[in-house]
VOPAGU-2260 file (C-alpha; in pm, 1 decimal, decimal comma):
REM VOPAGU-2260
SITE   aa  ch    i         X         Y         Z
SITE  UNK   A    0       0,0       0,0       0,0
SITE  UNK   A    1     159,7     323,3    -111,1
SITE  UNK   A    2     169,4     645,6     111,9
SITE  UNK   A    3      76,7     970,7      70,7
SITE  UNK   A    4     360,4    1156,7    -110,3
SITE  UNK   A    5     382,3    1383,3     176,2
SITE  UNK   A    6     453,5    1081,5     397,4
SITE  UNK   A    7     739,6     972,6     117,6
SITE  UNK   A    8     898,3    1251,1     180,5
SITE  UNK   A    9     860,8    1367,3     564,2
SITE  UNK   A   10    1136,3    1494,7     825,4
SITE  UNK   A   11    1015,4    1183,9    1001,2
SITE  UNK   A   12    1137,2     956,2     769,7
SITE  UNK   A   13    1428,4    1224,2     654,1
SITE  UNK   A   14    1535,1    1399,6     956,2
SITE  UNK   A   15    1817,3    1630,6     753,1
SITE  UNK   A   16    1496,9    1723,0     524,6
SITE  UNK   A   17    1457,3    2073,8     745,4
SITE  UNK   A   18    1211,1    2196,9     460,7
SITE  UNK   A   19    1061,4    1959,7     197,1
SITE  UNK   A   20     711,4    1889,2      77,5
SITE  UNK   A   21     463,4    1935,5     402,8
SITE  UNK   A   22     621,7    2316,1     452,3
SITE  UNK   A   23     482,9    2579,5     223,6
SITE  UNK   A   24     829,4    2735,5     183,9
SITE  UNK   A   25    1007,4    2885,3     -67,0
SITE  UNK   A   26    1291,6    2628,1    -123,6
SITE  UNK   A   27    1387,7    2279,0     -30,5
SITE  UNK   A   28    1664,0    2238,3     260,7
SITE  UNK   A   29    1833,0    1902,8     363,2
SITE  UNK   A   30    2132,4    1951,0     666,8
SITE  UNK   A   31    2449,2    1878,5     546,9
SITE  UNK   A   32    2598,3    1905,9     902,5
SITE  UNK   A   33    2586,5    2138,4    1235,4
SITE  UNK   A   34    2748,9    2446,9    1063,4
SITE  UNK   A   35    2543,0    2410,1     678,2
SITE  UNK   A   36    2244,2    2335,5     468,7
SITE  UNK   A   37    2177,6    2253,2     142,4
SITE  UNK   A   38    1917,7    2534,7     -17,5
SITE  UNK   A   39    1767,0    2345,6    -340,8
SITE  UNK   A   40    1515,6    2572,1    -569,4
SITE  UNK   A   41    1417,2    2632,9    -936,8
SITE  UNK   A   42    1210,2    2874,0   -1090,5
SITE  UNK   A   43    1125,1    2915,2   -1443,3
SITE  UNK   A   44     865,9    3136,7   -1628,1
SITE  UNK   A   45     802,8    3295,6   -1946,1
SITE  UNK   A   46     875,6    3667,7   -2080,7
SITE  UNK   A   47     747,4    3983,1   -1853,9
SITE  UNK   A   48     982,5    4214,3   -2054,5
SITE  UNK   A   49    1055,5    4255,4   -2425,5
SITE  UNK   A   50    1408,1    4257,5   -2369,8
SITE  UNK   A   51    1569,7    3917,3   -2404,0
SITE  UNK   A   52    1884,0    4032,4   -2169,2
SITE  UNK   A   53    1623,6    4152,9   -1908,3
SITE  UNK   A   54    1422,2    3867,8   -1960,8
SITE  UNK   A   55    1705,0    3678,1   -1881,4
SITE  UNK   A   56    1877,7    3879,6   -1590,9
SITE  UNK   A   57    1484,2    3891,0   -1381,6
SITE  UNK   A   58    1433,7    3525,7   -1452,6
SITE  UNK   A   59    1721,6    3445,5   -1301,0
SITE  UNK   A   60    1700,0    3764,2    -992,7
SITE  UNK   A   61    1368,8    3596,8    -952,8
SITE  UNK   A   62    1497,2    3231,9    -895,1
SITE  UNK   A   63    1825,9    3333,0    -718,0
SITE  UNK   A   64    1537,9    3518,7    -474,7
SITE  UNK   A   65    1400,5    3184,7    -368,8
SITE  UNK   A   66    1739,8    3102,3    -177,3
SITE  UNK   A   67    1790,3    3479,8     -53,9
SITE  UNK   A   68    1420,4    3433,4      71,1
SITE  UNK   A   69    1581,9    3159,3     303,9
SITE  UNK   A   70    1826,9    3367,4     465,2
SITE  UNK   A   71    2069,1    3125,8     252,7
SITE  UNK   A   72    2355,4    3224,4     -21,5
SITE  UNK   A   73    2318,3    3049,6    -381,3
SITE  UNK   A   74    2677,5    2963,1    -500,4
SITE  UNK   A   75    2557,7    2715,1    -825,1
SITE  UNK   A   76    2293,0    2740,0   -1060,4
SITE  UNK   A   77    2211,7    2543,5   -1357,0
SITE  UNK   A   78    2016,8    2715,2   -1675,7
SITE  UNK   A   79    1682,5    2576,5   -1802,8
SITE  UNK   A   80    1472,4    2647,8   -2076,0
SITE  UNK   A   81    1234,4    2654,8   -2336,5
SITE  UNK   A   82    1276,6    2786,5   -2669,8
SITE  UNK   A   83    1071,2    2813,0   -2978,3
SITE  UNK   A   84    1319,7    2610,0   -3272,3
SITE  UNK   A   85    1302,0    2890,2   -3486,1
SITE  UNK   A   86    1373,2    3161,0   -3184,3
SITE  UNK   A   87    1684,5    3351,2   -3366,6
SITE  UNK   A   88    2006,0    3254,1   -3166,5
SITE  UNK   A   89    2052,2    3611,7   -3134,1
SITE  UNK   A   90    1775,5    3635,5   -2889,4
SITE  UNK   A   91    1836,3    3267,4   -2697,8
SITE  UNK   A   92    2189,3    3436,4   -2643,6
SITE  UNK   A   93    2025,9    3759,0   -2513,6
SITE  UNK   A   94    1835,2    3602,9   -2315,8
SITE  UNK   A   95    2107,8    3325,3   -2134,4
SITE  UNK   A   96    2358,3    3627,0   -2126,9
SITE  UNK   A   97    2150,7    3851,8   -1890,8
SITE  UNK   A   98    2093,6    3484,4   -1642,9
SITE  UNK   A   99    2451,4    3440,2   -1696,3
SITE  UNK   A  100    2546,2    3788,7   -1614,8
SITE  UNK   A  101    2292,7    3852,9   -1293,1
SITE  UNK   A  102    2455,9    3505,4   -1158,4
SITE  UNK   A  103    2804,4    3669,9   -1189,1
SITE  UNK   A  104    2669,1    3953,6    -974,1
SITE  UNK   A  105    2519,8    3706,9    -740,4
SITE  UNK   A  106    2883,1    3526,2    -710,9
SITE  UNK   A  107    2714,9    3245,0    -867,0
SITE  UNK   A  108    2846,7    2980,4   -1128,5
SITE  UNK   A  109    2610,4    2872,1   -1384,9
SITE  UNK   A  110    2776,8    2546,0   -1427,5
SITE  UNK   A  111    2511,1    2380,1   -1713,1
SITE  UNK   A  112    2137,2    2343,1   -1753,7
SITE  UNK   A  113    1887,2    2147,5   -2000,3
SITE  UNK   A  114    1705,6    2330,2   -2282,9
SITE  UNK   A  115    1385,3    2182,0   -2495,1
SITE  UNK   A  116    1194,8    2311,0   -2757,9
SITE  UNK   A  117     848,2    2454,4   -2681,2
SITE  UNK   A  118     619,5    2695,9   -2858,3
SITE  UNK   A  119     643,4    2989,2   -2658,2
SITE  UNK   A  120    1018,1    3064,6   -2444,3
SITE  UNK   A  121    1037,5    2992,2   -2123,1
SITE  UNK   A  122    1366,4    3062,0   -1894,0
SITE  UNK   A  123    1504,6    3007,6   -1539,5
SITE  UNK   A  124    1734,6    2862,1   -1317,5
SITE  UNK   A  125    1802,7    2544,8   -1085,0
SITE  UNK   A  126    1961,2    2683,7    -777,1
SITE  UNK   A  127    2176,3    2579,2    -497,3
SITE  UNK   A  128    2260,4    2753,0    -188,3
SITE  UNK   A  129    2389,3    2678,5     201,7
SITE  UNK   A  130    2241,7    2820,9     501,5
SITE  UNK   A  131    2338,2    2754,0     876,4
SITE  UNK   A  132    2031,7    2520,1    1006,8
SITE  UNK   A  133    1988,7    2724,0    1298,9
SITE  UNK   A  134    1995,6    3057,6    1101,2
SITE  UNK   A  135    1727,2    2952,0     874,1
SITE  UNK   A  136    1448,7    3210,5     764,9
SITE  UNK   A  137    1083,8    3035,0     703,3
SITE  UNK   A  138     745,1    3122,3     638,7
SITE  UNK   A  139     670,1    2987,2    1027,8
SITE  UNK   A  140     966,8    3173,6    1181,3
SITE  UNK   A  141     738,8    3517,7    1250,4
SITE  UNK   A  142     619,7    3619,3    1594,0
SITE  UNK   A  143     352,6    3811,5    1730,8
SITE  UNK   A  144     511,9    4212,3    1809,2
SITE  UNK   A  145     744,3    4142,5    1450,4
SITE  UNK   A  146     780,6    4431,9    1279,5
SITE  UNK   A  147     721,6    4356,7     870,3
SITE  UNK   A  148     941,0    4500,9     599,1
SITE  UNK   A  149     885,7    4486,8     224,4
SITE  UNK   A  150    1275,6    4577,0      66,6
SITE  UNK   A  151    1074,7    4637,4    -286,6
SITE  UNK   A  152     816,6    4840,5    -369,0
SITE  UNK   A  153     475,7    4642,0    -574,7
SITE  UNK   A  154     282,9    4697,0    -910,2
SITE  UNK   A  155     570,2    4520,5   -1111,3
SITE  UNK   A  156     250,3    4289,8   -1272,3
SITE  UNK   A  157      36,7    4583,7   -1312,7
SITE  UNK   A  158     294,6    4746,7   -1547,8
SITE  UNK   A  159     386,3    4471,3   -1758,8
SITE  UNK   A  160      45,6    4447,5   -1830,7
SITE  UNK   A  161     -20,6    4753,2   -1938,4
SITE  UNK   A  162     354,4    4658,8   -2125,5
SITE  UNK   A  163     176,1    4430,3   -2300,3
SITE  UNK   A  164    -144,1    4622,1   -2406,6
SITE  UNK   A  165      97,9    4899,0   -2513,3
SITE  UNK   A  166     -54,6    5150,6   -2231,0
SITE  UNK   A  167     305,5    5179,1   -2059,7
SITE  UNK   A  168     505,9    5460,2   -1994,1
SITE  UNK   A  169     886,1    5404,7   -2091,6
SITE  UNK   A  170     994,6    5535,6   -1771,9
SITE  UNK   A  171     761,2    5286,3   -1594,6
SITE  UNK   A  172     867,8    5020,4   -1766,9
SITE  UNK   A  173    1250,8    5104,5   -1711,3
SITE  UNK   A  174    1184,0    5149,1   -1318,4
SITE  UNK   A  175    1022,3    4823,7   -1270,6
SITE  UNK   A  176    1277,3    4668,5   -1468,7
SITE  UNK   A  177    1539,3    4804,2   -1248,9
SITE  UNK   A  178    1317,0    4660,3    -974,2
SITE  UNK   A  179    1303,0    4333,0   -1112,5
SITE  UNK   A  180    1653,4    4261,8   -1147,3
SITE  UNK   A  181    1750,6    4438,5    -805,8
SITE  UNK   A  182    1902,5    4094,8    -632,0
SITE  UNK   A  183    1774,0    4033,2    -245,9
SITE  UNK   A  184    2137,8    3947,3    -138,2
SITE  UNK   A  185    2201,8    4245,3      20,5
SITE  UNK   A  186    1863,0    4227,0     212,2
SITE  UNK   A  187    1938,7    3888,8     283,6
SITE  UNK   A  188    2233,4    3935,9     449,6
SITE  UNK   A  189    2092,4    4205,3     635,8
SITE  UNK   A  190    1842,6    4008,7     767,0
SITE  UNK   A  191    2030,3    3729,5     892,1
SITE  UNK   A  192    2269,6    3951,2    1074,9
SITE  UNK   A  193    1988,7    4061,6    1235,6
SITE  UNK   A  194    1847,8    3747,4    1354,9
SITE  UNK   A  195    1524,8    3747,8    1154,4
SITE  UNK   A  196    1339,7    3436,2    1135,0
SITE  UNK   A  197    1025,5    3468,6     965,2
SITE  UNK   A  198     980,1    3593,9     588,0
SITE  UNK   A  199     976,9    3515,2     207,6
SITE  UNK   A  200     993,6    3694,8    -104,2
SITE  UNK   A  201     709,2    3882,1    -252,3
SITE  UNK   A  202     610,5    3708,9    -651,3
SITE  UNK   A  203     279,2    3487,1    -819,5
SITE  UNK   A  204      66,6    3503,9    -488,0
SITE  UNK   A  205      95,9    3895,7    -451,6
SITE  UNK   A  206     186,8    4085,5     -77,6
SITE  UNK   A  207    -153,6    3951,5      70,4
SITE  UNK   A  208     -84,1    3576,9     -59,5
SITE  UNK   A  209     282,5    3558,3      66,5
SITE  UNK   A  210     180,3    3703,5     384,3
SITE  UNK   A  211     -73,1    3464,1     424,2
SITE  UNK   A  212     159,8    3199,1     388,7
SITE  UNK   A  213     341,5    3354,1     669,6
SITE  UNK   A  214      44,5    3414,9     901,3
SITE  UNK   A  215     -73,1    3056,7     855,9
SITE  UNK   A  216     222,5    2891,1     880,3
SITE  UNK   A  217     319,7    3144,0    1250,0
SITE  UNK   A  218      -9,2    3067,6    1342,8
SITE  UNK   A  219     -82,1    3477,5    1372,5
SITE  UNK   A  220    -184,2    3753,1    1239,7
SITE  UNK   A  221     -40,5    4029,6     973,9
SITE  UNK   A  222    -147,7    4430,9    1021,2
SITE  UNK   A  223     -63,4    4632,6     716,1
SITE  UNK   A  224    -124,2    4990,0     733,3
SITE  UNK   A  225    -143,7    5085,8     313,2
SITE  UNK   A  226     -20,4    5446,4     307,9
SITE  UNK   A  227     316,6    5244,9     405,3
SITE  UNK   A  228     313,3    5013,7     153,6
SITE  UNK   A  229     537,9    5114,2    -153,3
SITE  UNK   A  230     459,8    5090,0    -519,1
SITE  UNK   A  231     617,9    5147,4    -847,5
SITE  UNK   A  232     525,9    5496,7   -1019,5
SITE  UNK   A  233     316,0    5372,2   -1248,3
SITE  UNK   A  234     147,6    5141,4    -997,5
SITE  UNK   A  235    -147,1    5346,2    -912,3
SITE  UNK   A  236    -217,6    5523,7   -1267,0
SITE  UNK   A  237    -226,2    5171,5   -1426,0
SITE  UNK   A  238    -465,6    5070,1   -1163,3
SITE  UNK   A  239    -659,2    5348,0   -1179,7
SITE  UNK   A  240    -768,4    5240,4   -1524,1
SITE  UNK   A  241    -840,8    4889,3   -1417,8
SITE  UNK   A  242    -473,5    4753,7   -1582,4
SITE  UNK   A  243    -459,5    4450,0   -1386,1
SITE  UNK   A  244    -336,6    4101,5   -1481,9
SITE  UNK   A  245    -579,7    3824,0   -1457,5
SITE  UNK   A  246    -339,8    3697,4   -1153,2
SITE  UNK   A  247    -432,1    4000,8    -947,6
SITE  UNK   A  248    -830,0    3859,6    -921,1
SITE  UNK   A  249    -691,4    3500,9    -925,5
SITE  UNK   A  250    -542,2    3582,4    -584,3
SITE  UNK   A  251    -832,7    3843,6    -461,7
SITE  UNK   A  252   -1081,6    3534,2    -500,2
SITE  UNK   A  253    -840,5    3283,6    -319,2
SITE  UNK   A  254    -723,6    3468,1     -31,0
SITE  UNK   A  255    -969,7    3763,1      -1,8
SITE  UNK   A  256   -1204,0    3601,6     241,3
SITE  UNK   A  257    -887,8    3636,6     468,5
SITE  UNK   A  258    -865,6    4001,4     426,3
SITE  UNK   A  259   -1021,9    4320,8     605,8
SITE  UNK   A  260   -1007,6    4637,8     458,2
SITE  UNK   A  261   -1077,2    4944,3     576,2
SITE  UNK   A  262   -1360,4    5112,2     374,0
SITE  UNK   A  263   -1229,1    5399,1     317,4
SITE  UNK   A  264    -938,1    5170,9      73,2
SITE  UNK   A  265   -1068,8    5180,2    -240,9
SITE  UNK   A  266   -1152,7    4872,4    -513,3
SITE  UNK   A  267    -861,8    4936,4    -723,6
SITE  UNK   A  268    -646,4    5016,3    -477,7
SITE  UNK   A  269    -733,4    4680,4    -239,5
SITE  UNK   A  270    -609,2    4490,0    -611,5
SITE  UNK   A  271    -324,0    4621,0    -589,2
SITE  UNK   A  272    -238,9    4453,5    -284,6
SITE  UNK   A  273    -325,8    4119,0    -492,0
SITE  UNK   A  274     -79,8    4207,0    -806,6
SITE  UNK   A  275     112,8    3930,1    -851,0
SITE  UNK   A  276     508,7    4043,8    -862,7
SITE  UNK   A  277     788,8    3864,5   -1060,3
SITE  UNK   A  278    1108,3    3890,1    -891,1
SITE  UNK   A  279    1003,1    4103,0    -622,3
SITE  UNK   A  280    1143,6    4203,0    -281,5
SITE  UNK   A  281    1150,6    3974,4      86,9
SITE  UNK   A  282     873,6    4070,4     325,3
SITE  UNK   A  283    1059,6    4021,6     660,4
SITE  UNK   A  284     909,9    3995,7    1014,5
SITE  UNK   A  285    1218,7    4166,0    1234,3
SITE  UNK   A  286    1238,5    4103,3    1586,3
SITE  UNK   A  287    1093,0    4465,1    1752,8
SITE  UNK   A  288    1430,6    4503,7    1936,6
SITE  UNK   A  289    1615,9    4452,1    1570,0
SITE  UNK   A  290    1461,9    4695,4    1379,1
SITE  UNK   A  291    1657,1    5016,5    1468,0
SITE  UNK   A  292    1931,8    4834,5    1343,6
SITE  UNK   A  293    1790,4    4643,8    1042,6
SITE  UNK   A  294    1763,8    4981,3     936,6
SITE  UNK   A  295    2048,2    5133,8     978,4
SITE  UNK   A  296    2235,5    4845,2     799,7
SITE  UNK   A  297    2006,1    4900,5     505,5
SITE  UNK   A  298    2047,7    5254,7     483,7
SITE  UNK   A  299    2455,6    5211,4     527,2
SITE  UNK   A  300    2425,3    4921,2     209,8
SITE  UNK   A  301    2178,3    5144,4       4,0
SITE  UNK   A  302    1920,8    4830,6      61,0
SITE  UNK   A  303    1570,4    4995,2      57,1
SITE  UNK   A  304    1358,9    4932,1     294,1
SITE  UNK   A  305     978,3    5002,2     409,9
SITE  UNK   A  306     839,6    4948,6     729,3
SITE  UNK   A  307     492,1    4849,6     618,6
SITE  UNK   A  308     310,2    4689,3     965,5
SITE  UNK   A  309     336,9    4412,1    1235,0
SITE  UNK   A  310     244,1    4063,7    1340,9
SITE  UNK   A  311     -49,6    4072,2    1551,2
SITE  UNK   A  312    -156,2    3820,1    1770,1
SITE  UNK   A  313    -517,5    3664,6    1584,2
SITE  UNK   A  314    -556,3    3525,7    1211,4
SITE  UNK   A  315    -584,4    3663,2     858,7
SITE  UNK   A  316    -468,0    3996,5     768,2
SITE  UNK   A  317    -569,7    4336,9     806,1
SITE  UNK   A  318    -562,8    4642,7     589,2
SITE  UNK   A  319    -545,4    4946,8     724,5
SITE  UNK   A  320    -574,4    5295,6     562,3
C-alpha cells in the first residue's frame, strides 16, 4: 500500500529534510551538518519584458530570490529552458547572457542546464545555496510584536500588463525593470545579521498571498497599514484604469475572504495589494528590538527598505488605511 507523497517525503522519515514537501516554503533544505544546509530551488517562467537580456537577468534575480528568501547564499545554478526552434540565436543568447550575467553579480556559477523546444520561451534557473540550520528564515519563523518590511516596492505585474497592451510609460517600464533585477542578497544578508526568522519573497501570490503563507504557517496575524506600503510609479495610474493582470483577481478570489479592509481603501487600490510580482522584494518579520538596526544596515548598504506593519496576535490579515 503506497503512502501519501507527503509521507514519502517527511522529516520523520528524513530527519536532515529541514524543509521539503509538508512546509509551504520557498525552497527545499536538507542539513548537510551542524554548521550548513543545502538550499535546493528552481524557478522558471516565461517573458514579462521585451528585452531578451532583461528577460534573462529577472528570470534568473527571480529564482536566485528563492534562496535569498531563506536567509541562505546560492553559489551554483544550472540554466533551463524553453525555446521556440526557430527563436533567432541572437535572442536565446540575449536572453542566457543577462541569467549568466545577474549570476556573476550574485557570485554564482552557472555550471550547465537542459534546454527543450516549446512553442512559446520559457527561462530560469536550478539553484543551490547553504544556510546555517539554525539561522534559517521560514514562512513559520514570525512572531507576534514582529515588525514587517517589504525591501521592494509592488505593481511590477500591473505594469507589464499595461507593457503588453501597449498603455506603458517608458519610464515605468525602465523602473520596474530596475526593480526586477535588483538581487535580495544584500537584504538577505541584512536580515540574517539581524536574527530574523520569519519571511519570504514577494512574486505569483501577490503581498496579501505571501503574507498569508506567513500568518498561517506562524499561526498569527499580519497588520498592514497601506499608506506604508510602496509601489512602483506607475502602480497606481495603471490601476486606476483597471490595468490589472488576470493573476491580481486570481489571488483576490483565493485569499480575499482572509482580508479586512478598511472602507475607506478603495476597489482598485485593495487589487493592488493582490498584483502578482515577478522577482520582487523579501517581506521580513524583524524582531521589535532589531529593527533600529535592520535599518540602519540598510540605509549604510543602500538596501531599501519600508516598514509596512506588524504581526499581531489573531488570524488573517488586516488592511489598514
Amino acid at each position: 500500500m503506497l503512502r501519501p507523497i507527503q509521507g514519502l517525503f517527511s522529516s520523520e522519515d528524513y530527519p536532515d529534510l529541514l524543509v521539503g514537501i509538508g512546509q509551504p516554503d520557498d525552497a527545499s533544505v536538507w542539513r548537510l551538518d551542524d554548521e550548513r544546509a543545502l538550499v535546493i530551488t528552481t524557478d522558471f517562467f516565461t517573458p514579462v519584458v521585451d528585452n531578451p537580456y532583461d528577460y534573462g537577468a529577472i528570470a534568473a534575480a527571480n529564482a536566485l530570490s528563492d534562496v535569498y528568501a531563506m536567509g541562505g547564499a546560492p553559489f551554483l545554478a544550472l540554466n533551463i529552458a524553453a525555446l521556440p526552434p526557430d527563436l533567432p540565436t541572437e535572442i536565446s543568447a540575449e536572453i542566457f547572457r543577462g541569467g549568466a550575467e545577474k549570476a556573476l553579480e550574485a557570485g554564482v556559477v552557472i555550471a550547465g542546464g537542459h534546454t527543450v523546444q516549446d512553442k512559446e520561451p520559457k527561462y530560469g534557473l536550478v539553484v543551490l545555496g547553504f544556510v546555517h540550520p539554525e539561522r534559517l528564515i521560514s514562512k513559520s519563523g514570525a512572531r507576534v510584536g514582529d515588525i514587517l518590511v517589504l525591501t521592494k516596492p509592488l505593481g511590477f505585474g500591473t505594469v507589464a500588463t499595461a507593457l503588453k497592451s501597449n498603455l506603458a510609460d517608458p519610464e515605468d517600464v525602465d523602473e520596474a525593470v530596475r526593480w526586477m533585477k535588483r538581487l535580495n542578497k544584500t537584504a538577505a544578508q541584512i536580515a540574517v545579521a539581524c536574527g530574523v526568522r520569519g519571511g519570504t519573497d514577494v512574486t505569483g501570490f501577490s503581498l496579501i498571498g505571501h503574507a498569508m503563507e506567513i500568518a498561517e504557517a506562524s499561526e498569527l496575524g499580519l497588520r498592514f497599514d497601506y499608506k506604508k506600503i510602496p509601489f512602483t510609479s506607475g502602480a497606481k495610474k495603471y490601476a486606476a484604469d483597471w490595468v490589472f493582470p488576470g493573476g491580481s483577481f486570481d489571488n483576490q478570489a483565493y485569499y480575499g475572504k482572509q482580508v479586512r479592509f478598511k472602507p475607506e481603501i478603495d476597489e482598485p487600490s485593495r487589487i493592488l495589494l493582490y498584483d502578482p510580482q515577478t522577482s520582487g522584494g523579501l517581506l521580513l518579520a524583524v524582531p521589535s528590538e532589531k529593527i533600529d538596526d535592520f535599518l540602519d544596515q540598510a540605509a549604510a548598504q543602500d538596501q531599501p527598505a519600508w516598514v509596512i506593519g506588524e504581526a499581531v496576535a489573531g488570524q488573517g490579515i488586516e488592511i489598514r488605511s
